[in-house]
Structure formats: C-alpha cells, structure tokens
C-alpha positions in Angstrom: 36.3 9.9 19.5 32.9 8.4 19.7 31.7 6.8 23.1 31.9 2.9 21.4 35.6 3.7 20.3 36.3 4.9 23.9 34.8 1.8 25.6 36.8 -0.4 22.9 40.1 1.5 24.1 39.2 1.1 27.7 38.3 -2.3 27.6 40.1 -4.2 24.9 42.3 -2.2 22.8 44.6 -5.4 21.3 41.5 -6.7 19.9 38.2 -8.7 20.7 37.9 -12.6 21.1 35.6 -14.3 18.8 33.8 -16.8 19.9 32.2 -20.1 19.3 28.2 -20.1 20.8 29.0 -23.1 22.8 32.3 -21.6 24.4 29.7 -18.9 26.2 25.8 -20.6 26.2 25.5 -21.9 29.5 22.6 -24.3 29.0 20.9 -25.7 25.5 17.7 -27.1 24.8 14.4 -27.9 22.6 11.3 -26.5 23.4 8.0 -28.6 22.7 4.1 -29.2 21.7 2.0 -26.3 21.1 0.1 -26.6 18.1 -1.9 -24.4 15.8 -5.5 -24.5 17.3 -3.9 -24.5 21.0 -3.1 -21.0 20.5 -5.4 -18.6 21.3 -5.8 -14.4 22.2 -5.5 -15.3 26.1 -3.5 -17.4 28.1 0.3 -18.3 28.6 2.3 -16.3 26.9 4.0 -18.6 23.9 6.3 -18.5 20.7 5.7 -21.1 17.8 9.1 -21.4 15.6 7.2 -20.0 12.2 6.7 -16.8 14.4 10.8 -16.2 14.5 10.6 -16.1 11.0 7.3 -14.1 10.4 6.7 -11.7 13.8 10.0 -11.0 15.2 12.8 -9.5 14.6 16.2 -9.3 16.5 14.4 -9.1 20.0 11.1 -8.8 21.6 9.6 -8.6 25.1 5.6 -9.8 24.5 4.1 -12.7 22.8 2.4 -12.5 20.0 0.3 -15.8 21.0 -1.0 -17.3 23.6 -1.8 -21.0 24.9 -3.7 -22.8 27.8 -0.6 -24.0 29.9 -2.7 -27.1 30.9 -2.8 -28.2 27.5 1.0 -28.7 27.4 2.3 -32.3 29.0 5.7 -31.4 28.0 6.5 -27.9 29.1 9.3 -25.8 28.2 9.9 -22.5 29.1 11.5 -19.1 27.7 12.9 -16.2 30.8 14.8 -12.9 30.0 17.8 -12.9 27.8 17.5 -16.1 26.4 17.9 -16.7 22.2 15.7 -18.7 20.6 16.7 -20.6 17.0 14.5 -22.3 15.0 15.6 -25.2 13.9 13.2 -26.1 10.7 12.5 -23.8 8.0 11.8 -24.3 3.6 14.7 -22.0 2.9 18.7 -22.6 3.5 19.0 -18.7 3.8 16.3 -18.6 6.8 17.6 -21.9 8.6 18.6 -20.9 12.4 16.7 -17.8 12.3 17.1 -16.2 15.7 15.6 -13.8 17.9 16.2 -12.5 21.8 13.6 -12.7 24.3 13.9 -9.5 26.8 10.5 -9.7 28.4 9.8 -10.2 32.0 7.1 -13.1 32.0 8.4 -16.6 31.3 6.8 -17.6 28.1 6.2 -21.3 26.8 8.4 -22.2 23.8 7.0 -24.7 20.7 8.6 -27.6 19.1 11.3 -26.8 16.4 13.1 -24.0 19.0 16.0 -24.4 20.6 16.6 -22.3 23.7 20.2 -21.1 24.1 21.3 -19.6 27.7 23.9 -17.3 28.7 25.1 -14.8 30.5 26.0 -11.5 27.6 23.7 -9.3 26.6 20.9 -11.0 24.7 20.1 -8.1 21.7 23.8 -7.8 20.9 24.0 -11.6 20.8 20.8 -11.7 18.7 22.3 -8.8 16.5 25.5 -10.6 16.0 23.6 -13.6 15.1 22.2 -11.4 12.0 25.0 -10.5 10.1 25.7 -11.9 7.2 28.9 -14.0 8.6 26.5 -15.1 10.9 23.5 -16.4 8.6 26.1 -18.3 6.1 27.6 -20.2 9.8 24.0 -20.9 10.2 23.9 -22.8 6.5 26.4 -25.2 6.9 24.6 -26.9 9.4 21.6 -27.9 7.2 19.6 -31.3 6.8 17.9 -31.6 4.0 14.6 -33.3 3.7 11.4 -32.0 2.5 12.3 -28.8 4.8 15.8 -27.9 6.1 16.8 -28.7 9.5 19.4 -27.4 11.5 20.4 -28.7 14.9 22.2 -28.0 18.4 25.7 -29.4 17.5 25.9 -27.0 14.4 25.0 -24.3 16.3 27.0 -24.4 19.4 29.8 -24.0 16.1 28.7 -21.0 15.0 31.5 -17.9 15.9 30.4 -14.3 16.8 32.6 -11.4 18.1 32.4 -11.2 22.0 33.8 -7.9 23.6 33.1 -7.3 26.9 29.6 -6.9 28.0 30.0 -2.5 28.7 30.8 -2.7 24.7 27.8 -5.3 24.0 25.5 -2.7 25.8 26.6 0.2 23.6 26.6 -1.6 20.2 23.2 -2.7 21.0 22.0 1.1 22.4 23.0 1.9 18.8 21.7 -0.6 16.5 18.5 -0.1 18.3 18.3 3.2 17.9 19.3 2.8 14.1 16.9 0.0 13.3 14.1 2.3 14.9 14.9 5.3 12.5 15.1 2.6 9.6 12.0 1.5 10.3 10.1 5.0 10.7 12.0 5.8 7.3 11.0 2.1 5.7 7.4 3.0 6.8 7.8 6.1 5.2 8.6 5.1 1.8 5.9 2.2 2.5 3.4 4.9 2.5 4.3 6.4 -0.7 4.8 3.4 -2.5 1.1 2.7 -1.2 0.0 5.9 -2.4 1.8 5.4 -5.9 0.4 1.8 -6.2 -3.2 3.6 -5.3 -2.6 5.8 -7.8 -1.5 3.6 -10.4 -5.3 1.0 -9.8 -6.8 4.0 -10.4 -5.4 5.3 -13.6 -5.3 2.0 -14.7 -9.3 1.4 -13.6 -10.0 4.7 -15.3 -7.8 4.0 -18.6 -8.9 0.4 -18.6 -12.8 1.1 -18.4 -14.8 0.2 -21.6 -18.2 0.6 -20.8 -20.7 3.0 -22.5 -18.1 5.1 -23.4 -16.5 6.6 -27.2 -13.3 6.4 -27.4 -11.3 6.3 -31.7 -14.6 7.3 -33.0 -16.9 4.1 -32.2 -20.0 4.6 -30.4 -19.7 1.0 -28.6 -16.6 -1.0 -27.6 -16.7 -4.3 -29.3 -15.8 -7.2 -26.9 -14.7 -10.2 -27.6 -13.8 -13.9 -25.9 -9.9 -14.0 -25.5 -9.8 -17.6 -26.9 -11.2 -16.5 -30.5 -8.5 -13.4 -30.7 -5.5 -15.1 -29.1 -3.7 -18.5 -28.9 -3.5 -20.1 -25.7 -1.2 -22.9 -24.3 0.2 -24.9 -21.2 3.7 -25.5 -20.3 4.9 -28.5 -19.4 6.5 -30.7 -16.5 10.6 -29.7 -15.7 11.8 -31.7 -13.0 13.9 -30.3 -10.5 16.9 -32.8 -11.3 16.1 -32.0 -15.3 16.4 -28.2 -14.6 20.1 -29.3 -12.1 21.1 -31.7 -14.7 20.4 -29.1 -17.7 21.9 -25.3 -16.5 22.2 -23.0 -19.0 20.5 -19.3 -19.3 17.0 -19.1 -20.9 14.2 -19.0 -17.4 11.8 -21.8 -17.2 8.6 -20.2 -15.6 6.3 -21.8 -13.2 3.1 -21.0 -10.9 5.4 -19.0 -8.3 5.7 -15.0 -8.5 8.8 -15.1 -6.9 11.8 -13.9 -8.5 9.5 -13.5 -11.3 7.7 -16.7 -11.2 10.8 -18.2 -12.5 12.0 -21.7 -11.4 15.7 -21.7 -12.9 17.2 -21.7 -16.3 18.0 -24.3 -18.6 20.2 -24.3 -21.6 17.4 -24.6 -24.1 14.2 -23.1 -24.5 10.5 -23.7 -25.9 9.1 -20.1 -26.7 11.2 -16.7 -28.5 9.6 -13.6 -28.2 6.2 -11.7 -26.8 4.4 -13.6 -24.9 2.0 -13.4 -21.7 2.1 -16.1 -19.1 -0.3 -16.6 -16.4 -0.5 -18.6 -13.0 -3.0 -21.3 -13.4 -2.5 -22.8 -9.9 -2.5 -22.4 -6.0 -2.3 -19.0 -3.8 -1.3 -16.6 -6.7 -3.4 -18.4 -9.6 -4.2 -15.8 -12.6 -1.4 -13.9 -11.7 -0.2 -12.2 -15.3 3.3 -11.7 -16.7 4.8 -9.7 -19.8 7.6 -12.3 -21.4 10.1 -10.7 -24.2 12.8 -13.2 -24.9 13.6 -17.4 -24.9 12.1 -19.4 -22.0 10.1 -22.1 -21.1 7.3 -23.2 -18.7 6.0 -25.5 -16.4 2.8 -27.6 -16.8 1.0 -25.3 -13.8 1.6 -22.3 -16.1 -0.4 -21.1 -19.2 0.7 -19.1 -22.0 -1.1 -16.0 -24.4 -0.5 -15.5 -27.7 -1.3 -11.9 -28.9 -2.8 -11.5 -32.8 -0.4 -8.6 -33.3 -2.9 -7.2 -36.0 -5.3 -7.1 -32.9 -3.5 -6.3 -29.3 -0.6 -4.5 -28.7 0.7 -7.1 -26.1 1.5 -4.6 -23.1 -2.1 -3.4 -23.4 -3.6 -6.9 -23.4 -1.1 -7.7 -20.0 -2.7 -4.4 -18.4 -5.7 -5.8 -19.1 -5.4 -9.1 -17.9 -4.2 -7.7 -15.0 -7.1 -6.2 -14.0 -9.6 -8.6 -14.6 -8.0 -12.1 -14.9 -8.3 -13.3 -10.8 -11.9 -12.3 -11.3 -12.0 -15.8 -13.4 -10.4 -17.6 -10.6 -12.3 -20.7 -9.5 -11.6 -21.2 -5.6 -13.5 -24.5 -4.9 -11.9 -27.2 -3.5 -9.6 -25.4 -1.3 -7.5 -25.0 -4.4 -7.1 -21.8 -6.8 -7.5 -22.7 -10.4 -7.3 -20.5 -13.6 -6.9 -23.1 -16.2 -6.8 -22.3 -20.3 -10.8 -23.0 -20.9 -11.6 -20.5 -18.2 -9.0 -17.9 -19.3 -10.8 -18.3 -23.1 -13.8 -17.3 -21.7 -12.3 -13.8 -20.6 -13.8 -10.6 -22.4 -11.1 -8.4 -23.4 -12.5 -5.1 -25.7 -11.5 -4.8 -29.0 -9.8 -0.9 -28.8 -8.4 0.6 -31.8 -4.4 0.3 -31.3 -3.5 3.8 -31.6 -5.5 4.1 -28.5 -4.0 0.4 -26.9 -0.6 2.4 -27.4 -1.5 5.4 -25.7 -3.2 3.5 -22.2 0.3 1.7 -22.7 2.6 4.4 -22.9 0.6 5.9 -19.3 0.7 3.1 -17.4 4.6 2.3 -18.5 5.2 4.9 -16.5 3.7 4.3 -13.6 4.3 0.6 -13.5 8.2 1.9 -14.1 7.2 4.0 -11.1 6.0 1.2 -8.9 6.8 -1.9 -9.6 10.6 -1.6 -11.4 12.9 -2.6 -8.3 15.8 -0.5 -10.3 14.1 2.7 -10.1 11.8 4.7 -7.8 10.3 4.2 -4.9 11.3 0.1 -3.9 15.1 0.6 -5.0 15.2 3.5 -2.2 13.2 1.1 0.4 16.0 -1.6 -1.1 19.0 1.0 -0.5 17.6 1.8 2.7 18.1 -2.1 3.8 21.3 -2.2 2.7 22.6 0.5 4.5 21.1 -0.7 7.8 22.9 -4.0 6.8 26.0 -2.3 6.3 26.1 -0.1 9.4 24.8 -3.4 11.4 27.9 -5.6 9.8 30.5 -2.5 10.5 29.4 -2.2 14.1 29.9 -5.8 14.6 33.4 -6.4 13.1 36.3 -5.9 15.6 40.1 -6.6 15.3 40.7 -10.5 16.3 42.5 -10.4 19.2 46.0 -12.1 18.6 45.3 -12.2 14.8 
C-alpha cells in the first residue's frame, strides 16, 4: 500500500468532500494598476495577469517582474499561499488561469487578478484547479467581449476535491516531483527535436543552394521571377458569422499558423487540388503552406499556382520556405508580403528529376520534425498526456456520501 493510500485510509476512508472555492476561500479580491513600462528589473516584487498565462505554472515563489511601489496609488498585495486567477484572457480554454504563490516576500498584484485566500495547501489547490474538470468549471463563467472575462461569483462556483490537508501535502509532494521529471524529460526531447530541426535547415540549405554549382548537366542554374512561372492570387473576406452561419468540411485558410493557419470550415469551397498558400500579413507574414485538397481563403492570404510542366510543387514549398520572409517588408510596424512582392521572388529553374530527389530528402525529415503523428513532437505530446493523466488520477477521490 502506497503512503497516499495509507493517509486516505487513515484520514477519510468513506470518501473525500468536494467542494465549492467559496465554501473554503477565506477572503476574495482584485488586484490593481501596474502597467507595462512600470515594470522594471528592480523593485517590488510584482505579477501582471498575462504572466499567469505565459511565466508560471501551477506555483512559484519569485517574481518574474518588478515595479517602483511608489508608482502604485492603489496597492494590492500577494503573501504565501495565496491563488491568483486571471480574470481576462482571448481564449475560453485559458479563462481563470491560475497559479499559487509560495514565496516569502509579499508581492504587488496587477489589474485583471483576483486574489483568493485560504487556509489548504496552496499547490494542491493550484493543482486541482488544473485538471481538466477544473478548466471546463472555469468556462462556464465567461463574458464575452472583444476578450473573455471571467469574474469572482463564477469562481467562488467552481468544485475541487478537498481531503484533509496531511493528504493535500502528499498529492502535492507527488505531482511536484512528477512535473519535475516531466519537465527534465520534455527538455530532453526539446533538445533533440532542436537538433533534428538543425539538421533539417541544413540539409535543406545545402539541397536548396543554387549558386555556381552543376547539378542535371547545366553549367548555370537558370533563375527566374516566380510571377512569370507561376499564377498567383488573393483570397477573399469570410466573416466570422458567414464561416458560423455556413459549417460544413472544406478549411478556409487565413494569415494565422495556428492549427494550420486554418480559420474554420465551410460547406463550400473556392480551390481543388495543389496549391501553396502564403501569409501576407502581421507577425507570421510569408509563412508558406503545402495545400492538397478543397478549401478556401481569406483576403490576408495569397495563393501559388505551380506550372506543373515546371515545379514539382513540394519542391517549390521547400523553396519558398527558405527564402520567402526574406521578401518581407516590416515598415510601418506591420509585416507585409503581399502578391507583387512575392512575384518578384527568384526561384531556380532545376531540372525535375532533380526537384524530386531534394523532395524525396527533405520528406523525410520534415516527416521527422514537423509531422505531430510521428517522431519526435508526438513523444513530447504523449509525454503531456501522461502527466495529465497521472495529475487527473491523483486528484479524483470517491465522493463522500455518493
């Protein structure tokens, strides 16, 4: 019998109450002020809400940031033990994020945190608060506006396991000690990935590099503007309401690169087949993507058309992977790759034996790297899940009088 299942026989053996945050929080409030440029690398120890959802974790015990305590009217303070929630995020999923504070120095807390007080321990709270249970109770307390807001009534609602504080002590003992060989195994696999994704830009560089070289028997690479060997066009504008109002399966594509740069799926489309698409706007402009199949796209997305007699389409994506964000224009504050600069690209005119055989080399390491059902990120992805399943197990009990 392991220590935990002793403590749970000792302790409560018919079961463990679960409770609502408000039933055990012994004081609730909203921290206040601290803006961007007031933080600085000295000071007052401090937390802004966007740091729960980037810096921490479950629990921490020093402050990223710092502020000049005189520079906040409206104080609002942070001591051991106490969870802090923030209350404003862009995602329903992240809405309620919370983290423990186990420090020693009181610490100034910013606007969009709510402090809860108690008396359990603070990183099995802050543990429970993570599972998934947890996270959807979190959800149903949204706002919408043009962020999501969460407040102190929904989450005094939210109901977590609470055993008695000798069986808070041990989960925590072992979820800490779990999350720290997750981590050391996540960096790990971080590394090699790292290493692969090193290894891959370099083949590629080497595969990919034209210049001065003979290569299917030609003494010079011919080069060539994309816009004379390829057709190139611009999406256009899908409303959010158009894309709720019109569901269906084929992607409509847009200027993100998450989830594939795609925005949601309608039930008609505008392109079939082999296509490149490219990010002409923002952060991630003249990012390049390899479309096989129906979709559409959005106005702040461009589109490639391959001569087929030419290009060998996965060989024109490689490519333009390498060299496209070196066509970026940056001025303004805002990224732009639009469809006369892409024209203006050089792309060499290699005989497509050869465009095959860079292809078939650099399949297999993109496969390698990049292909979240294989290799290297599905075992940093398994590896997540099973610290998410061993966190969930360890923190579901038998109700008592269920």
């Amino acid at each position: 019998m392991s220590k935990l299942e002793e403590l749970i026989q000792q302790y409560c053996p018919d079961g463990v109450e679960y409770v609502k945050l408000g039933d055990f929080a012994t004081d609730w409030y909203r921290g206040a002020g601290i803006k961007k440029d007031e933080v600085s690398p000295d000071g007052m120890p401090c937390i802004r809400y966007g740091e729960i959802h980037t810096t921490y974790n479950i629990w921490f015990d020093k402050c990223a940031s710092h502020t000049d305590e005189s520079l906040q009217p409206s104080k609002k303070y942070a001591d051991y033990g106490d969870i802090l929630f923030a209350i404003t995020s862009e995602d329903i999923p992240f809405i309620g994020n919370s983290v423990a504070y186990v420090g020693k120095e009181r610490i100034l807390v910013g606007g969009d945190i709510v402090v809860m007080k108690h008396t359990q321990n603070p990183k099995y709270v802050s543990y429970a608060l993570s599972t998934i249970d947890a996270v959807k109770q979190k959800g149903k307390g949204k706002v919408k506006s043009k962020v999501v807001h969460t407040n102190v009534p929904s989450l005094k609602e939210i109901v977590i396991p609470l055993p008695p504080l000798p069986i808070q002590e041990e989960v925590a003992r072992m979820l800490d000690l779990f999350a720290e060989l997750q981590a050391e195994l996540q960096a790990e696999l971080q590394a090699e990935l790292q290493k692969r994704l090193q290894q891959y830009n370099y083949y590629r560089d080497n595969l990919l590099n034209f210049k001065n070289i003979n290569r299917g028997g030609q003494s010079e690479v011919v080069w060539k503007k994309l816009g004379d060997v390829a057709k190139l066009e611009r999406g256009k504008v899908f409303s959010k309401k158009y894309i709720e109002d019109n569901k269906g399966e084929y992607p409509v594509y847009s200027s993100q690169t998450a989830n594939n740069g795609e925005l949601g799926k309608i039930d008609s489309y505008d392109y079939d087949g082999v296509y490149l698409t490219w990010t002409t706007d923002g952060a991630y402009a003249g990012t390049v993507f390899y479309r096989d199949g129906r979709f559409s796209i959005t106005n702040v997305c461009g589109l490639i058309k391959a001569d087929a007699t030419m290009f060998d389409t996965r060989f024109l994506f490689f490519w333009l992977s390498k060299v496209a964000k070196d066509y970026v224009y940056s001025g303004m504050g805002n990224p732009k790759l639009m469809s006369n600069q892409v024209a203006q690209i050089k792309v060499p005119m290699v005989p497509m034996g050869e465009q095959q055989r860079i292809v078939d080399i650099l399949d297999r390491f993109d496969s390698l790297t990049n292909d979240l059902t294989a290799g290297l990120p599905a075992e940093i992805e398994k590896r997540k899940q099973q610290y998410e399943y061993y966190r969930d197990k360890l923190l579901t009990f038998k109700r008592l009088n269920a």
